[in-house]
TIVEX-517949 format. One record per residue (C-alpha): residue number from 0; y, z, x; residue in one letter. Coordinates in pm, whole numbers. Layout:
BEGIN
R  nr      y      z      x rest
R NUM      Y      Z      X    a
...
***
This chain:
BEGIN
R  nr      y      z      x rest
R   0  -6200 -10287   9968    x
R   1  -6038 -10453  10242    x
R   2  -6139 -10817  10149    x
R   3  -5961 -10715   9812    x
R   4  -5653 -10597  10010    x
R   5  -5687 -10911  10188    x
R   6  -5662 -11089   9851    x
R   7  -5377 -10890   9740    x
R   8  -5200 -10982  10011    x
R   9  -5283 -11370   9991    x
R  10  -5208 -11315   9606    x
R  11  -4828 -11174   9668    x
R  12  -4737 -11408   9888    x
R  13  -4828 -11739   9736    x
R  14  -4641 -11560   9437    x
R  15  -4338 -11504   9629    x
R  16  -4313 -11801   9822    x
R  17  -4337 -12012   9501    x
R  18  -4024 -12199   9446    x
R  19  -4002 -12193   9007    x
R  20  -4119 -11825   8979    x
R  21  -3821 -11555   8859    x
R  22  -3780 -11298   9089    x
R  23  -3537 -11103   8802    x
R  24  -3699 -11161   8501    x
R  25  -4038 -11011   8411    x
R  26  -4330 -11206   8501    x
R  27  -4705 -11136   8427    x
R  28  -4806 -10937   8675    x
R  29  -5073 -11228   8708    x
R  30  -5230 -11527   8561    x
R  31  -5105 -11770   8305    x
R  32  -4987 -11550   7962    x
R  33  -5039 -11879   7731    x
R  34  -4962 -11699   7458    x
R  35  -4740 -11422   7647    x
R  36  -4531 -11262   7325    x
R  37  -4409 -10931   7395    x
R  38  -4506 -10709   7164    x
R  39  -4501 -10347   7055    x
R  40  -4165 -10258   7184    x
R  41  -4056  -9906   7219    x
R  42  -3829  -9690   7334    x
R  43  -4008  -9317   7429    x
R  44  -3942  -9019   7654    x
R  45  -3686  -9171   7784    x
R  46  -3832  -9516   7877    x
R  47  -3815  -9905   7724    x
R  48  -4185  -9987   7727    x
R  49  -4293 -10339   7643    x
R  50  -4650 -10455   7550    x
R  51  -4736 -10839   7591    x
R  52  -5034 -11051   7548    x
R  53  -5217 -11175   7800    x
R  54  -5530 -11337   7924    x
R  55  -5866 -11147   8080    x
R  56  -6052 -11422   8179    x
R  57  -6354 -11213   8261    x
R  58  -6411 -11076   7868    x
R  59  -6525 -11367   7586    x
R  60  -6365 -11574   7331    x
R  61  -5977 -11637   7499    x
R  62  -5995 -11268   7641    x
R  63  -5653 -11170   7450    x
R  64  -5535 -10831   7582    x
R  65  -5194 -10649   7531    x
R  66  -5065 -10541   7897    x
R  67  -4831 -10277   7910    x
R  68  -4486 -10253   8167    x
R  69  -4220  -9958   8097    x
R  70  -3865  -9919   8226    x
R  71  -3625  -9655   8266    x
R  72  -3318  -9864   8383    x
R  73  -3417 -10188   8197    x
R  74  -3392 -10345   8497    x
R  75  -3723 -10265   8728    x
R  76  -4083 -10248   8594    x
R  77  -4356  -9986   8618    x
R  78  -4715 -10208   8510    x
R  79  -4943  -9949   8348    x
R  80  -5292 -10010   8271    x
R  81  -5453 -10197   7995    x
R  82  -5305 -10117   7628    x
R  83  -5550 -10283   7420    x
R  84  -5876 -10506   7545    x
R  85  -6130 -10641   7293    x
R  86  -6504 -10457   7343    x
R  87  -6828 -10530   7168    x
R  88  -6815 -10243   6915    x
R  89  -6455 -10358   6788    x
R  90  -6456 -10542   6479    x
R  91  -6131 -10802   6615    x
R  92  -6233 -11064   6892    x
R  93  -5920 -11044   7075    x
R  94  -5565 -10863   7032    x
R  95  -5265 -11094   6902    x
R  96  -4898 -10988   6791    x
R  97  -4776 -10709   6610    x
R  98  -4527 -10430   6670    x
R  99  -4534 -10018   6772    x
R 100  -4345  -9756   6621    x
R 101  -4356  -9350   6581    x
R 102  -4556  -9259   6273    x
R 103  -4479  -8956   6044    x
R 104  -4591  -8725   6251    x
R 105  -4407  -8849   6601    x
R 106  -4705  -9036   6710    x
R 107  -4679  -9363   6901    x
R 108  -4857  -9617   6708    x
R 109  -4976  -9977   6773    x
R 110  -5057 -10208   6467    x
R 111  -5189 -10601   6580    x
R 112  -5331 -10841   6484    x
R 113  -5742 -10870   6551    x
R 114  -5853 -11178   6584    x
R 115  -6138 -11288   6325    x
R 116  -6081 -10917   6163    x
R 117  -5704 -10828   6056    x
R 118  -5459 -10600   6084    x
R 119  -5516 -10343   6318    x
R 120  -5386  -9935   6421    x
R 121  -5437  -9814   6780    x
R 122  -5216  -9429   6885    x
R 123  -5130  -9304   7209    x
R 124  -5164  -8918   7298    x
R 125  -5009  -8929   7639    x
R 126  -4650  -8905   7715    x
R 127  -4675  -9224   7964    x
R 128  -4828  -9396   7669    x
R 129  -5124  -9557   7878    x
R 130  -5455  -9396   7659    x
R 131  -5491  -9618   7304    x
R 132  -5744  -9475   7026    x
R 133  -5830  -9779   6822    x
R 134  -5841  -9653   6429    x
R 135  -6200  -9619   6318    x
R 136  -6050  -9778   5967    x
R 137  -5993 -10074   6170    x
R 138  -5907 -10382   6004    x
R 139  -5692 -10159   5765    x
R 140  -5636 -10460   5591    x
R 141  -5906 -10725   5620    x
R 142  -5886 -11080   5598    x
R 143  -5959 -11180   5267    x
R 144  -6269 -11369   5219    x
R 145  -6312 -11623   4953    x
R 146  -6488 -11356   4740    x
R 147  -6233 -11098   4800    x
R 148  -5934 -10952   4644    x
R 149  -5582 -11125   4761    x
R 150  -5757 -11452   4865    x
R 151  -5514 -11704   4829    x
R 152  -5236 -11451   4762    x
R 153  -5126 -11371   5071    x
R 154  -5186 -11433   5433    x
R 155  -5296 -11149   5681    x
R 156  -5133 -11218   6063    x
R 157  -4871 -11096   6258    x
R 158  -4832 -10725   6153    x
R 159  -4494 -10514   6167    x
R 160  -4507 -10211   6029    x
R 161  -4220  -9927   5981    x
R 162  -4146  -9619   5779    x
R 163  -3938  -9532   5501    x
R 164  -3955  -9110   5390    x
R 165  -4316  -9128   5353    x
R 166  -4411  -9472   5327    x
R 167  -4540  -9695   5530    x
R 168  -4437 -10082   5490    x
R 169  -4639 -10386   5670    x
R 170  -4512 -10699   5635    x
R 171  -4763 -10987   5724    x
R 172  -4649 -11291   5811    x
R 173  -4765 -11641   5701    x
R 174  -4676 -11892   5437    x
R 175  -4623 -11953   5072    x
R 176  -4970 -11923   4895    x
R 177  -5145 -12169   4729    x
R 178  -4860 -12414   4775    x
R 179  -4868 -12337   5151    x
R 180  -4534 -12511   5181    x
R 181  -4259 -12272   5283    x
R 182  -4278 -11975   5490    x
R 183  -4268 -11599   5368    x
R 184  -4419 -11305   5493    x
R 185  -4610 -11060   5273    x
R 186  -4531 -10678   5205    x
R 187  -4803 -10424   5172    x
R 188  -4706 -10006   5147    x
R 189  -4943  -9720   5193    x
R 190  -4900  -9342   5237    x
R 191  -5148  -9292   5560    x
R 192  -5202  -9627   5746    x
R 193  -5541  -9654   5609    x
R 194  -5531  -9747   5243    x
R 195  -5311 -10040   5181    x
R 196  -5163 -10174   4889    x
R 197  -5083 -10544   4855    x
R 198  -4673 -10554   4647    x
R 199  -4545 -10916   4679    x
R 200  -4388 -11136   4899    x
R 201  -4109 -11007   5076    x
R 202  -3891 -11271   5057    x
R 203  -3816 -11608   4865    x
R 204  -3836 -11900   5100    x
R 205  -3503 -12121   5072    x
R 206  -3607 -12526   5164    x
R 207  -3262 -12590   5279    x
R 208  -3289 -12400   5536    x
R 209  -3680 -12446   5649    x
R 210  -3897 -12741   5677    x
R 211  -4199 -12744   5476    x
R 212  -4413 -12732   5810    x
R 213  -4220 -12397   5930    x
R 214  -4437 -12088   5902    x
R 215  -4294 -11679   5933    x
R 216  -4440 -11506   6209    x
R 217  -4372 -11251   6454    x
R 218  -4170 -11088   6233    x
R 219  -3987 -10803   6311    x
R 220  -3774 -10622   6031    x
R 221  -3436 -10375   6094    x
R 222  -3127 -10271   5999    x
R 223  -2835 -10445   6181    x
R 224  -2514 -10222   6086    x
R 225  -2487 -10262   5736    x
R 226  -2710 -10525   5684    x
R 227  -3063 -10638   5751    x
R 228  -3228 -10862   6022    x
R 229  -3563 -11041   5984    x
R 230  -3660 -11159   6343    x
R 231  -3924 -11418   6344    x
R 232  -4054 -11800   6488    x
R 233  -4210 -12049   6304    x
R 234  -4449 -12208   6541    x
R 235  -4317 -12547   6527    x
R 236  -3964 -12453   6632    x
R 237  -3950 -12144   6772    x
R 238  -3743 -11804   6749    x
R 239  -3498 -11770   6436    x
R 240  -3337 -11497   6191    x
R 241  -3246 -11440   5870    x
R 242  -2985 -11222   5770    x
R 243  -2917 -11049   5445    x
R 244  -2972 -10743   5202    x
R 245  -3280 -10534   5137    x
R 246  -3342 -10338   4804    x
R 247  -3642 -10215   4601    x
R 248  -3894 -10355   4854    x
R 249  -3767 -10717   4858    x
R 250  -3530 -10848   5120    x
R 251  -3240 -11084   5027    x
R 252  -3158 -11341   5293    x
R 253  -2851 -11442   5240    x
R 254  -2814 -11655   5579    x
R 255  -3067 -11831   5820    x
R 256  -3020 -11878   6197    x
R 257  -3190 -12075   6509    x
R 258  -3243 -11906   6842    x
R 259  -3419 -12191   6958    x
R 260  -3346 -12596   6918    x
R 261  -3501 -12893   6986    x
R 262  -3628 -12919   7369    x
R 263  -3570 -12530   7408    x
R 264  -3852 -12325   7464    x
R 265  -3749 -11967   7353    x
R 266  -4027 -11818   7158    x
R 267  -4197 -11503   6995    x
R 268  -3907 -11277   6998    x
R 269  -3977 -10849   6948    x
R 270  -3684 -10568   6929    x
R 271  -3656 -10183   6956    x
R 272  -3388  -9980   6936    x
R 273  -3347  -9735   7194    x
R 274  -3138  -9387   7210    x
R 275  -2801  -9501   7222    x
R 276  -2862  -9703   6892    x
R 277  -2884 -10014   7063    x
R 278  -3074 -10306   6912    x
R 279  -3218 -10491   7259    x
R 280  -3484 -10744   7237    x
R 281  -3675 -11024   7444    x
R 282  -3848 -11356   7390    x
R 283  -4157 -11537   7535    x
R 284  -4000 -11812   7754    x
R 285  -4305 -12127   7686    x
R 286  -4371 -12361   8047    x
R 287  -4262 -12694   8016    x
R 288  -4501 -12733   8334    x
R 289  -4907 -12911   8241    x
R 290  -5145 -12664   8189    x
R 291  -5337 -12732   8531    x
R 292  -5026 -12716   8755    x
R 293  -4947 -12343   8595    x
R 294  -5337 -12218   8641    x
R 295  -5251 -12370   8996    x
R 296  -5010 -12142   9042    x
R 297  -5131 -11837   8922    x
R 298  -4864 -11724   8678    x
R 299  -4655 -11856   8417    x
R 300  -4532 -11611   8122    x
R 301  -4186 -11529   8175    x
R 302  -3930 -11312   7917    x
R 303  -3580 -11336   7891    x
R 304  -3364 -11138   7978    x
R 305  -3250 -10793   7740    x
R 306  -3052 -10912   7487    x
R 307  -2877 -10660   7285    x
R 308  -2774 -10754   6895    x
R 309  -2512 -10636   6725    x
R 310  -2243 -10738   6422    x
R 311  -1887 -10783   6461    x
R 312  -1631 -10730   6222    x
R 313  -1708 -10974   5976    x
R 314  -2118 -10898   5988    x
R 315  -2160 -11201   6231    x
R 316  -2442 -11178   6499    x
R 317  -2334 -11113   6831    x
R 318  -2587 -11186   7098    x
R 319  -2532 -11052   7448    x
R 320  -2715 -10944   7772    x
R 321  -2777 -10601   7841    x
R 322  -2486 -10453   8048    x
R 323  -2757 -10251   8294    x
R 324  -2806 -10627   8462    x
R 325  -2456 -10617   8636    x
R 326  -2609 -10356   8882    x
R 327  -2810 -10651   9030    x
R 328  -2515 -10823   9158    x
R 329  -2462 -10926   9507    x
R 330  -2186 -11132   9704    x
R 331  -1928 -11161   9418    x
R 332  -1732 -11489   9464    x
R 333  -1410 -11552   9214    x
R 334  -1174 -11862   9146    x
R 335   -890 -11888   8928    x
R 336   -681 -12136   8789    x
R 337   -886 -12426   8857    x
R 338   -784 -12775   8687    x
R 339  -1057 -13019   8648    x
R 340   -898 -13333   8560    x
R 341   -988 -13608   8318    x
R 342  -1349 -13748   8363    x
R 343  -1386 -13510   8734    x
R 344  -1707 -13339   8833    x
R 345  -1529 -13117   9071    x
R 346  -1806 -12902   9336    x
R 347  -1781 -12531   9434    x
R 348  -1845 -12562   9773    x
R 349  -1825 -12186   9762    x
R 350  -2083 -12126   9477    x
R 351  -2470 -12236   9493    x
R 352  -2794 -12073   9440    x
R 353  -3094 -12108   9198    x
R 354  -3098 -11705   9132    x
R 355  -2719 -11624   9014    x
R 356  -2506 -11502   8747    x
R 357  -2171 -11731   8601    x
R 358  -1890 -11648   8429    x
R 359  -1662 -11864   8330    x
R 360  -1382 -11903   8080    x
R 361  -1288 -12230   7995    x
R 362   -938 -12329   7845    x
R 363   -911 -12710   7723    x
R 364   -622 -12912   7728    x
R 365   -754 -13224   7592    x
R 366  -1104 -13254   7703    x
R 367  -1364 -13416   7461    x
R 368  -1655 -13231   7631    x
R 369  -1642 -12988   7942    x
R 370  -1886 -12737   8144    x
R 371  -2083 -12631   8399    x
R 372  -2360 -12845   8641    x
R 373  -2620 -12631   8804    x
R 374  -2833 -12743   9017    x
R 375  -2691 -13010   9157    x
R 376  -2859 -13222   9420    x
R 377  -2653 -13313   9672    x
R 378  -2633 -13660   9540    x
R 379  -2652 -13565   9128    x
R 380  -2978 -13693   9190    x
R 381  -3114 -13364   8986    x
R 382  -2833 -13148   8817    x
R 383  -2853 -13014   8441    x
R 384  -2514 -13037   8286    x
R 385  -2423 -12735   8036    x
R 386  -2133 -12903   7815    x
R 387  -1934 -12802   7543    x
R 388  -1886 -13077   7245    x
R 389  -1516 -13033   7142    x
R 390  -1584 -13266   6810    x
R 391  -1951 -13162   6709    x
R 392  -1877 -12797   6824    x
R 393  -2167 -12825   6974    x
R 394  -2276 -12625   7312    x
R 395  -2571 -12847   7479    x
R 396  -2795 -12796   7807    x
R 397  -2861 -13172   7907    x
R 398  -3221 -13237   8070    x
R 399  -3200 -13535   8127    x
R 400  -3151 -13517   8560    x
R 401  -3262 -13165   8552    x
R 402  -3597 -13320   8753    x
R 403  -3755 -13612   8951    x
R 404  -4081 -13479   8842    x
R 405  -4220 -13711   8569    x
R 406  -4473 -13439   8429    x
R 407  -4225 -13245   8337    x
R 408  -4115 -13320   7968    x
R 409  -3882 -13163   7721    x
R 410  -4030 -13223   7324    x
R 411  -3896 -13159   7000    x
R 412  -4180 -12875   6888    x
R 413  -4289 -12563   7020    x
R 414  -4623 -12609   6859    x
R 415  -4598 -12939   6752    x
R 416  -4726 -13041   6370    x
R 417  -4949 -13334   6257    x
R 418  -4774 -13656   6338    x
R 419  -4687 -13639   6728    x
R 420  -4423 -13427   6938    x
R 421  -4113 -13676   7021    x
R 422  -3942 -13622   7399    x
R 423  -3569 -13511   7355    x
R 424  -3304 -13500   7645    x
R 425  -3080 -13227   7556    x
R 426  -3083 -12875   7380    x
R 427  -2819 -12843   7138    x
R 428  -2656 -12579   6949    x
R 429  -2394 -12496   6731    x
R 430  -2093 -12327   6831    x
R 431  -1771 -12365   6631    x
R 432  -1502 -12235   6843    x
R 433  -1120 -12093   6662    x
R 434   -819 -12351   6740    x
R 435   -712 -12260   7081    x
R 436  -1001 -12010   7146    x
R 437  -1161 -11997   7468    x
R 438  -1477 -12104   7601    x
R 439  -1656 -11850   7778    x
R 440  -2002 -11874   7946    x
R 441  -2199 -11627   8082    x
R 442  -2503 -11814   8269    x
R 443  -2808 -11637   8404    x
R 444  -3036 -11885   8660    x
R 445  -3337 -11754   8756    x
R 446  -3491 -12030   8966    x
R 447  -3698 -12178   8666    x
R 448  -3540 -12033   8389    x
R 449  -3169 -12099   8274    x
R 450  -3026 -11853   7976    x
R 451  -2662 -11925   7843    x
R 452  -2422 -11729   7648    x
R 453  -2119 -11831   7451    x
R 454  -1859 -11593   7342    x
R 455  -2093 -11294   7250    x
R 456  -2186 -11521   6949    x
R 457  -2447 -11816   7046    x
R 458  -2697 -11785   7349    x
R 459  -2961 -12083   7493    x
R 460  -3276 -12059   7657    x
R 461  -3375 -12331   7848    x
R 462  -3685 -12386   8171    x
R 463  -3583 -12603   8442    x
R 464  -3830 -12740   8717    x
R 465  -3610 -12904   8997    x
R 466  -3817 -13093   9270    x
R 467  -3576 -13104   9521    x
R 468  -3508 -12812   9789    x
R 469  -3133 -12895   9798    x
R 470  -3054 -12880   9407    x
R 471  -2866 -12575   9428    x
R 472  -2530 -12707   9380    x
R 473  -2269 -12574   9141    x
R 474  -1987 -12776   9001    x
R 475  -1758 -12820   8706    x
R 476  -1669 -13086   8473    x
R 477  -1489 -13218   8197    x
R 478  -1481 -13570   7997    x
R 479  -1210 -13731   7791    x
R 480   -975 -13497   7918    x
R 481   -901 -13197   8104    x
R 482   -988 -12856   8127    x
R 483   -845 -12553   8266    x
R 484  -1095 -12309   8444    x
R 485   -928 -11954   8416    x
R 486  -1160 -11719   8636    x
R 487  -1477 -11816   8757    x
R 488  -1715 -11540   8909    x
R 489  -2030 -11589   9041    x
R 490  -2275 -11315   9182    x
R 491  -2679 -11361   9364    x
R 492  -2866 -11150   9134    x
R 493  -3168 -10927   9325    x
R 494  -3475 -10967   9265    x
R 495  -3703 -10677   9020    x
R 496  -4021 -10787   9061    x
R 497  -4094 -10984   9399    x
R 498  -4436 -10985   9371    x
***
């Protein structure tokens, strides 16, 4: 016992005292998480509990485990044991993504992914949620074999299952079948979670919209007001939606949205809605750091932020972060009325930090392209630029001084297909704003980890690896033109989970 206190004790502080790990966003509690989705997001009894995969390194075959953290406040985590672990007498190898929800009879419920088996059931009993009965029906729906019914009709992965009256609907993701050349997911019903019935696919793919190498998965289906969000990745590029209608078992998209662009690393996204009817979710972050230097280190799975969804008035996504972060604010700083004048990088002398909130409201004059540095060398030696595109309307996170460290490198792909993984230099998204709108930014930095958001209705993800001790500058700038800054606040943020 004490030369595992001893450990501990080693363990926490090499953890703390690492310069790119989040103190305010949630971390595995240890090791790697390569993959790290959250999964199985719930709100019960009163707390946000989130289920993610992770990595036991002492059980077979990748070890693939769902780990389980709740909340009350959203803010500060409570790690409970173990949700789901592979064992010999399982039919799955390992646990991969899926969703929870309350079953007809007010029972939490688990359904996943097993690996080499199918989709999955596991209930909990216990108000904290930390006891999981595996179904002895497990795989409730089996991969198909080549001999089996539904081989080559539809794909089984990636589970998400919810109820309507008193039916149960899984929707599997995957990919066209036979063509295998656009994504889909597939929709199964059944009246007791054990008998399944296969119906069709749930949606029609649409190629302007997808690439032929883009798959559906992590899926995650809800109402959104009066309309209906599919939440999903495709593994080459990363976290999406579609938006649409949903009628006699089929869903209609009727629009298709990125969450994640080229050189962005925001991946695996999973929702709940908890009692105040909000719609909050969170995404896998990816490292952009090699494989060895993160088992070096001991951890690397990080989530964003909560980010609640919602629609305005004209059934537009609005993305924002959770309001129950502003509680972590320290040492409020404010500016107004700042010009920054045609082709200036002006400094806050007042404002630096690597673990701090932004907000700023821009108003151009006649600037072609204006924003925010953050961490910013003393020299610009390291500094990543976020910039607004006036003509593109495009909002971008430029990479290419964010480090001196060559081994870090920012690619096109998530996952990347056959054919190679090219480097980009900037994350860019679109973001059209009104004639004579504002710009305003809302930027979390979390030592490694950089989310933006733009007016409620865009938000970026970005990792950031900066060698230097010094790049903690702040400044402002603007090309082509000027800008006018009309309040900028700035905040520390306090750390949740120091160790």
């Amino acid at each position: 016992m004490d030369e595992l206190i001893r450990h501990s004790r080693q363990l926490r502080a090499k953890l703390v005292g690492d310069p790119p790990r989040p103190p305010y966003h949630f971390v595995a509690p240890e090791g790697v998480g390569m993959p790290f989705d959250p999964n199985g997001c719930m709100y019960w009894k009163g707390r946000y509990h989130l289920f993610y995969i992770f990595q036991d390194a002492d059980l077979p075959r990748g070890g693939h485990c769902w780990g389980h953290a709740s909340r009350a406040d959203l803010l500060h985590w409570v790690h409970h044991p173990t949700a789901l672990a592979p064992a010999p007498e399982d039919p799955d190898a390992g646990i991969f993504s899926g969703n929870g929800f309350i079953d007809k009879d007010g029972i939490p419920t688990l359904a996943y992914f097993g690996i080499d088996a199918g989709i999955c059931i596991a209930t909990s009993d216990d108000d904290e949620l930390n006891h999981w009965t595996k179904s002895p029906a497990n795989p409730v729906i089996a991969i198909p074999r080549e001999t089996d019914p539904g081989y080559g009709e539809y794909n089984v992965f990636d589970p998400h299952i919810w109820v309507e009256g008193d039916t149960y609907y899984a929707i599997l993701g995957g990919k066209v079948l036979p063509e295998n050349e656009h994504d889909t997911v597939f929709l199964f019903r059944s009246d007791d979670l054990v008998n399944w019935q296969y119906v069709h696919p749930f949606y029609e793919p649409n190629p302007a919209w997808t690439g032929p190498e883009e798959d559906c998965a992590c899926p995650d289906f809800f109402r959104l007001g009066d309309r209906y969000m599919l939440l999903c990745i495709s593994h080459p590029r990363g976290a999406r939606y579609y938006l649409g209608r949903y009628e006699n078992e089929t869903f209609h998209p009727e629009e298709h949205h990125r969450m994640n662009w080229p050189g962005g690393t925001c991946f695996a996204p999973e929702s709940l809605l908890d009692d105040s009817g909000r719609r909050i979710f969170w995404t896998w972050v990816m490292d952009r750091r090699e494989r060895e230097t993160a088992q070096a280190s001991g951890w690397s799975g990080v989530m964003t932020l909560p980010r609640v969804l919602s629609l305005d008035e004209r059934g537009a996504v609005r993305i924002q972060p959770a309001e129950e972060l502003a509680a972590l604010r320290m040492n409020h700083r404010v500016a107004e009325n700042i010009h920054v004048g045609v082709d200036e990088v002006l400094a806050l002398n007042d404002v630096s930090g690597d673990r701090m909130e932004l907000d700023v409201e821009f108003h151009n004059e006649d600037a072609d392209e204006f924003g925010v540095i953050v961490q910013r060398s003393p020299e610009s030696e390291e500094q990543t630029a976020i910039t607004y595109d006036v003509a593109a309307g495009l909002l971008r996170i430029d990479l290419s001084h964010s480090t001196l460290d060559k081994s870090i490198t920012y690619q096109q792909f998530c996952i990347p297909p056959e054919g190679g993984n090219p480097q980009v230099h900037a994350q860019e998204a679109p973001l059209m704003l009104q004639p004579g709108e504002p710009l305003r930014l809302r930027i979390f930095l979390d030592r490694s980890i950089i989310e933006v958001f733009a007016n409620g209705r865009q938000c970026m993800t970005q990792r950031l690896y900066p060698s230097r001790a010094d790049s903690t500058g702040v400044g402002l700038l603007s090309r082509g033109g000027s800008v006018n800054v009309a309040k900028l606040e700035a905040w520390d943020m306090a750390p949740t989970n120091p160790a």
